[in-house]
C-alpha positions as a printed Julia matrix, in Angstrom:
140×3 Matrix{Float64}:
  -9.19   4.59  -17.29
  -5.17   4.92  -17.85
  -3.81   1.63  -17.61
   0.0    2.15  -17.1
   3.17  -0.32  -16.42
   4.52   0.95  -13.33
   8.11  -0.33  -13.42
  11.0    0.56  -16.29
  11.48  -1.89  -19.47
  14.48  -0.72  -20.06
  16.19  -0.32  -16.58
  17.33   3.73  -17.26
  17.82   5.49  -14.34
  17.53   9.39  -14.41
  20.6   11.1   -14.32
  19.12  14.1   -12.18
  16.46  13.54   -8.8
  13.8   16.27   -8.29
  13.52  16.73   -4.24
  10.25  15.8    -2.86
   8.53  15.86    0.54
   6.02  14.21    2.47
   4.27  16.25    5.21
   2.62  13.56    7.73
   1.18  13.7    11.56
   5.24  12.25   12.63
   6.8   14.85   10.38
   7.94  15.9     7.13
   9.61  13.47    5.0
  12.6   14.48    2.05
  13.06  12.17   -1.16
  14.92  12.42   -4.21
  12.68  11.39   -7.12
  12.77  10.71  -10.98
  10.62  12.51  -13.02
   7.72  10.16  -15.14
   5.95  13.05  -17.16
   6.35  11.56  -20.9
   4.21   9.06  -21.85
   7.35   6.64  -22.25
   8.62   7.28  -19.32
   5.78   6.48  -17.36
   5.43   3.06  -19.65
   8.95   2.19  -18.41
   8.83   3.54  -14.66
  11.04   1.29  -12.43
  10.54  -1.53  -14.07
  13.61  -4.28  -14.19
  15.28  -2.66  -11.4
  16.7   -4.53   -8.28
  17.25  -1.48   -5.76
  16.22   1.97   -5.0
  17.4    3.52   -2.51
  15.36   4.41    0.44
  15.27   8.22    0.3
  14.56   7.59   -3.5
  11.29   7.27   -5.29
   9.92   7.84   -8.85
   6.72  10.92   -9.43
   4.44   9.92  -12.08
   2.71  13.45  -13.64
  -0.44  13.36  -15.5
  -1.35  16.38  -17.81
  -4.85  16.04  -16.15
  -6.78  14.44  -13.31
  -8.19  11.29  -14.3
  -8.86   7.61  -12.75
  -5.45   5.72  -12.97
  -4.64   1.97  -12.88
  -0.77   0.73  -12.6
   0.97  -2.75  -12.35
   3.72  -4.29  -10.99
   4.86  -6.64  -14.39
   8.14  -6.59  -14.69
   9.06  -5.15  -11.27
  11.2   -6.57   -8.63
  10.84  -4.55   -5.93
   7.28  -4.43   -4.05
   6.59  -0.65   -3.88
   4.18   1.61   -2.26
   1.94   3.68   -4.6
   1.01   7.28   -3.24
  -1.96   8.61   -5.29
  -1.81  12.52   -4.9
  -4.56  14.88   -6.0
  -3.99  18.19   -7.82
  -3.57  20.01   -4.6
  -0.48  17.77   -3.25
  -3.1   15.85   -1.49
  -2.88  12.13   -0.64
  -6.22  10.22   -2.15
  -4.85   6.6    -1.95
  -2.06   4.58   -0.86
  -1.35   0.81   -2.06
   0.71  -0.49    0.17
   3.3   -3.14   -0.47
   2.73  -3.77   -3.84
   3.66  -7.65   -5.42
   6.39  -8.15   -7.46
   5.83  -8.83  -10.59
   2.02  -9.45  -10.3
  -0.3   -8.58  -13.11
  -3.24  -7.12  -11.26
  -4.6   -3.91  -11.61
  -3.98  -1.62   -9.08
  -6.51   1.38   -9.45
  -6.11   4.7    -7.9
  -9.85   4.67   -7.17
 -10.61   8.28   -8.2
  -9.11  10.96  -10.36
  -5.46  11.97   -9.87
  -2.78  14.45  -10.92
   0.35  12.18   -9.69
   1.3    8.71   -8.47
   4.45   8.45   -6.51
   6.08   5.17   -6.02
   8.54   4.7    -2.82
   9.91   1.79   -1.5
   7.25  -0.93   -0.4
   7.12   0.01    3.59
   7.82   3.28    3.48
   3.73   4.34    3.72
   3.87   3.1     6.88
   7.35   3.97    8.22
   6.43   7.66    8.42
   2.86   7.13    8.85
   1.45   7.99    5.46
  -2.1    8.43    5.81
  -4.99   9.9     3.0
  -5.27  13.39    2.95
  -1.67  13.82    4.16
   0.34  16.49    1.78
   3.06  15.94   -1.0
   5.43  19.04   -2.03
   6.95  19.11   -4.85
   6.93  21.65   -7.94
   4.07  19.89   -9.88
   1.23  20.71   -6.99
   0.77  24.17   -6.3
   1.44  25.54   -3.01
């Protein structure tokens, strides 16, 4: 299992946002995201930040499906993680992550993505498993 940090050590912030949307039973959803597809980027993710902006989020990308575990060390802001399948699929949402807490938050089964939005936002357009992600990294 991939244990990753989920939040950024060093505070960057991408210069450029990938758009991003959520398809759900109350509608589709648009967010500008950052990019986590190197291994260093996903080690620093959002970490040390004290804002994001709702419409914003951060897309972790795996080269392969696999079982996933991330972390909220080092992270100020409680987030909800989205675990997508290769198809754009939702397979798991942890809602509400706790700042800065150590535990282990596992995706549960294998994924292609993780996408981290503000914590909240799951619910606030009524996120549910199974629900659809578009973005360039699933196909259509």
């Amino acid at each position: 299992m991939l244990a990753l940090g989920a939040l950024a050590a060093n505070g960057a912030r991408a210069d450029e946002f990938d758009s991003l949307s959520i398809v759900t039973a109350s509608g589709v959803h648009a967010f500008k995201v950052e990019i986590a597809a190197s291994e260093a980027a996903r080690e620093t993710g959002l970490m040390r930040r004290r804002f994001m902006p709702a419409d914003r989020g951060m897309l972790f990308e795996f080269d392969r499906e696999a079982p996933v575990s991330f972390w909220m060390k080092n992270t100020y802001i409680p987030l909800d993680m989205i675990f997508i399948a290769r198809d754009g699929s939702v397979t798991r949402i942890a809602a509400d992550a706790e700042p800065l807490s150590e535990a282990l938050i596992p995706s549960g089964r294998p994924c292609a993505a993780v996408l981290e939005l503000n914590g909240g936002t799951a619910a606030r357009i009524d996120l549910k498993v199974g629900d659809k992600v578009r973005h360039r990294f699933f196909p259509p």
